[in-house]
C-alpha positions as CSV (number, residue, x, y, z in Angstrom):
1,X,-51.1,65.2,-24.7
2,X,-50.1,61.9,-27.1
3,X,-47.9,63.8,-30.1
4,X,-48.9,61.9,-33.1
5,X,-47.4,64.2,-35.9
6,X,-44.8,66.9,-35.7
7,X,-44.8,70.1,-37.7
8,X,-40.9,71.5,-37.8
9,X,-39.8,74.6,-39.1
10,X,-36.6,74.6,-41.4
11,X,-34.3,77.3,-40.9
12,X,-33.0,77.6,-37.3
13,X,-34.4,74.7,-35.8
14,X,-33.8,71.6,-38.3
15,X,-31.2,73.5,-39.4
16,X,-28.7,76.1,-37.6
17,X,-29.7,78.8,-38.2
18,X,-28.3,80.1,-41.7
19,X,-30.6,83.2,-43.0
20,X,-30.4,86.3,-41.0
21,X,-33.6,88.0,-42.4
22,X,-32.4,91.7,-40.7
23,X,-29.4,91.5,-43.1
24,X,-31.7,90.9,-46.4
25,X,-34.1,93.7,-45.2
26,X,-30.8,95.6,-45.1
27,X,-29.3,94.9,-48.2
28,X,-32.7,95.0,-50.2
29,X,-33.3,98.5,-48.4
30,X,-37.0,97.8,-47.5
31,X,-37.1,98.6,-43.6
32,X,-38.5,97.1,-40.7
33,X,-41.0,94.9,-42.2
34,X,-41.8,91.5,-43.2
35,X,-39.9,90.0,-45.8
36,X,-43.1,87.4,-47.1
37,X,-45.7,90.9,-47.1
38,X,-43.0,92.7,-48.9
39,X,-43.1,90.9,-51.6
40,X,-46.6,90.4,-51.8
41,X,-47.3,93.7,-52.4
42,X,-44.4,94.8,-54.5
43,X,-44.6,94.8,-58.7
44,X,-42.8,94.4,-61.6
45,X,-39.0,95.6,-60.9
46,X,-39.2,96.1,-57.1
47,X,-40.4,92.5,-57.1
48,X,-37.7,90.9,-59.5
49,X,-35.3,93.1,-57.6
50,X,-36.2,91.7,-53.8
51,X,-37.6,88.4,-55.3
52,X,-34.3,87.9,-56.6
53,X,-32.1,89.1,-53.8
54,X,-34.2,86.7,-51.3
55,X,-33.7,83.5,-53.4
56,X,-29.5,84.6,-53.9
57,X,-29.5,84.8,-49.9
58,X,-31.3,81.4,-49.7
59,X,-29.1,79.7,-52.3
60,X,-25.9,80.5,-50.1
61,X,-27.8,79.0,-47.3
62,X,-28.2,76.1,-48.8
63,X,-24.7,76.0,-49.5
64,X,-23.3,76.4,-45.9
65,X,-26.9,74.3,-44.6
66,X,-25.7,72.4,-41.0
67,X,-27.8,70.4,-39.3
68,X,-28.6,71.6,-35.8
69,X,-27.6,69.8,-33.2
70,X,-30.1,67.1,-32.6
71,X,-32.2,67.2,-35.8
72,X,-31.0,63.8,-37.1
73,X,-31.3,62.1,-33.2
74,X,-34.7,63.3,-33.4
75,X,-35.9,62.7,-36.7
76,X,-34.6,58.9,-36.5
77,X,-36.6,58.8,-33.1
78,X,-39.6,60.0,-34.6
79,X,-39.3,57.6,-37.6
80,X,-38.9,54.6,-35.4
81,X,-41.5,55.7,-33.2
82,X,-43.8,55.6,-36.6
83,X,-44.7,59.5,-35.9
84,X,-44.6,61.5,-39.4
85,X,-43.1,64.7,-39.5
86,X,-44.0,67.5,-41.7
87,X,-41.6,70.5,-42.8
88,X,-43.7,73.8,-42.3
89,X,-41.3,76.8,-43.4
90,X,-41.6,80.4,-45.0
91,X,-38.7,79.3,-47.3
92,X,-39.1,78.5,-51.5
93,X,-39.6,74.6,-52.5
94,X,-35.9,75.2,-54.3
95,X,-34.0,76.6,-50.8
96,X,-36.1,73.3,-49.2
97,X,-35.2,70.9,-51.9
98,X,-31.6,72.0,-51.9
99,X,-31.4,71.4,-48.0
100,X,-32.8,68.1,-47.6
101,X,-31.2,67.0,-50.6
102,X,-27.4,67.9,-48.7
103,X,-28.6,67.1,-45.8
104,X,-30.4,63.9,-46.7
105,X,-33.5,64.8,-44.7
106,X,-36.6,63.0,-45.6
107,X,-40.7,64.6,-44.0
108,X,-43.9,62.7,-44.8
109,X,-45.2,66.5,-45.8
110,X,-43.3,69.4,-46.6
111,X,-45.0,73.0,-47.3
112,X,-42.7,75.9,-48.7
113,X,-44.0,79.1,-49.3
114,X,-45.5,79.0,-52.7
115,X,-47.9,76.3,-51.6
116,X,-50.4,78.4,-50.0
117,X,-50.6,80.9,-47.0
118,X,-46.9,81.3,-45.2
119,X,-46.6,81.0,-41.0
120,X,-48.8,82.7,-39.2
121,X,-51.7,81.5,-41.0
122,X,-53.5,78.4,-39.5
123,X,-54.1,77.0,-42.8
124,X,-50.6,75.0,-43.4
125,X,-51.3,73.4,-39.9
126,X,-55.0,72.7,-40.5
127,X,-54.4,71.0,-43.8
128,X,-51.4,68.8,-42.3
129,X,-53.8,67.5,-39.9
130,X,-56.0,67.1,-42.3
131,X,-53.9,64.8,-44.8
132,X,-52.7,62.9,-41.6
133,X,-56.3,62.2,-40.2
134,X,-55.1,63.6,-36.8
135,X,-56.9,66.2,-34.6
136,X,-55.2,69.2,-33.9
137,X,-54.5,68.6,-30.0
138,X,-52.4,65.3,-31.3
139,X,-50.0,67.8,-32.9
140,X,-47.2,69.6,-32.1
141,X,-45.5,72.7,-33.9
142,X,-41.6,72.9,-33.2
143,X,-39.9,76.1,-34.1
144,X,-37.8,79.1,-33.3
145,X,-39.3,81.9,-34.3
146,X,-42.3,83.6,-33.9
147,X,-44.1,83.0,-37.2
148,X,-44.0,79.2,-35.5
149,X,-45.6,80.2,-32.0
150,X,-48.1,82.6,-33.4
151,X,-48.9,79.6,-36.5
152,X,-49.3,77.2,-33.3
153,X,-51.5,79.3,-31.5
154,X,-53.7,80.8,-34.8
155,X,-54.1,76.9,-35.8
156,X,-55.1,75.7,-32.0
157,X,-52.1,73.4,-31.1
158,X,-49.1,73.2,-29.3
159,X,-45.6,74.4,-29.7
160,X,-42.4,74.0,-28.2
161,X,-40.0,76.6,-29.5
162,X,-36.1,76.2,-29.8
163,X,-34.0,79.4,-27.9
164,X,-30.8,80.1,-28.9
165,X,-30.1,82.9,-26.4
166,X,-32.3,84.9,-24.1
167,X,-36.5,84.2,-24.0
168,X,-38.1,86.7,-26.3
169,X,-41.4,88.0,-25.2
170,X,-43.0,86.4,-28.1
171,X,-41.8,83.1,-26.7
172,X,-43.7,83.3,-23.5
173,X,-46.9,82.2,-26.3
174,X,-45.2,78.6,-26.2
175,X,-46.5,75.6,-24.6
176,X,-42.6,74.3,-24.2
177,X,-39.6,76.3,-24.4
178,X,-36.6,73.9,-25.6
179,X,-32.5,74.9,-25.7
180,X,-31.8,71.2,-27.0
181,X,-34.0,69.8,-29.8
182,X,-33.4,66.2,-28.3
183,X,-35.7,67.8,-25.6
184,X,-38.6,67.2,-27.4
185,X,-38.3,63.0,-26.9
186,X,-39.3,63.3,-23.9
187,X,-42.6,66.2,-24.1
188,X,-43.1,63.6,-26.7
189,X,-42.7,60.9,-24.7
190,X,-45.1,62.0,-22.0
């Protein structure tokens, strides 16, 4: 496979890992279920309430945003390299703006969630490939979560996910499984 674009998810992999989305369900009292579909289908108050609580979780994260380990070795690689990189990431444009900004983190492409369908749709992928001119099988999706390995695999390319820990089950779906980002110069490399 020649990588000739990379697709990285935000939170947890470019960054450490700052949002912990079982303590926002908590707070916000909404259960065991997606944040993104939550608020899709809530109205009016309910909406403003969660809405709101999301975006106060995600400005403190933007506030204590670190880069992971790696990100910048890696980015600089890719730059010289002349690979673009795109930012694909369930996050708001704000939260995203905010982070790069800090962190002075520049993407040829970056897709928040109020651009369109959020991970796991294909459609984020599809279009990045799209505006680059490259064919899916020249990308590669980097994450570390499984809205990035599902994405991957709806959208037909690979992924190398990030552990922090133990393998999930959901993880066994990725083409590479990475404990170091700077890993990923040399499945690019091949």
């Amino acid at each position: 496979m020649k990588v000739r674009g990379v697709i990285f998810d935000m939170d947890g992999t470019i960054t450490a890992p700052y949002l912990e989305f079982g303590r926002i369900k908590e707070v916000a009292g909404i259960g065991d279920v997606d944040m993104l579909d939550y608020l899709r289908n809530a109205t009016g108050k309910e909406y403003e309430r969660v809405h709101g609580l999301l975006m106060k979780f995600e400005e403190d994260g933007v506030a204590n945003a670190k880069l992971n380990r790696g990100a910048r070795t890696v980015l600089n690689s890719l730059r010289r390299a002349r690979i673009p990189t795109a930012l694909l990431t369930r996050n708001s444009r704000k939260s995203v703006d905010g982070v790069c900004g800090k962190l002075k983190l520049k993407f040829d492409i970056v897709v928040t969630r109020e651009d369109g369908p959020q991970k796991p749709a294909p459609e984020p992928i599809w279009d990045i490939a799209r505006r680059w001119g490259l064919k899916r099988n020249e990308l590669l999706m980097v994450g570390d979560y499984k809205w990035d390995v599902l994405c991957a695999q709806n959208a037909g390319i690979p992924c190398a996910v990030l552990l922090n820990g133990d393998v999930p089950e959901w993880a066994q779906g990725a083409d590479y499984r990475i404990r170091r980002l700077t890993e990923l110069l040399e499945i690019i490399g091949r």
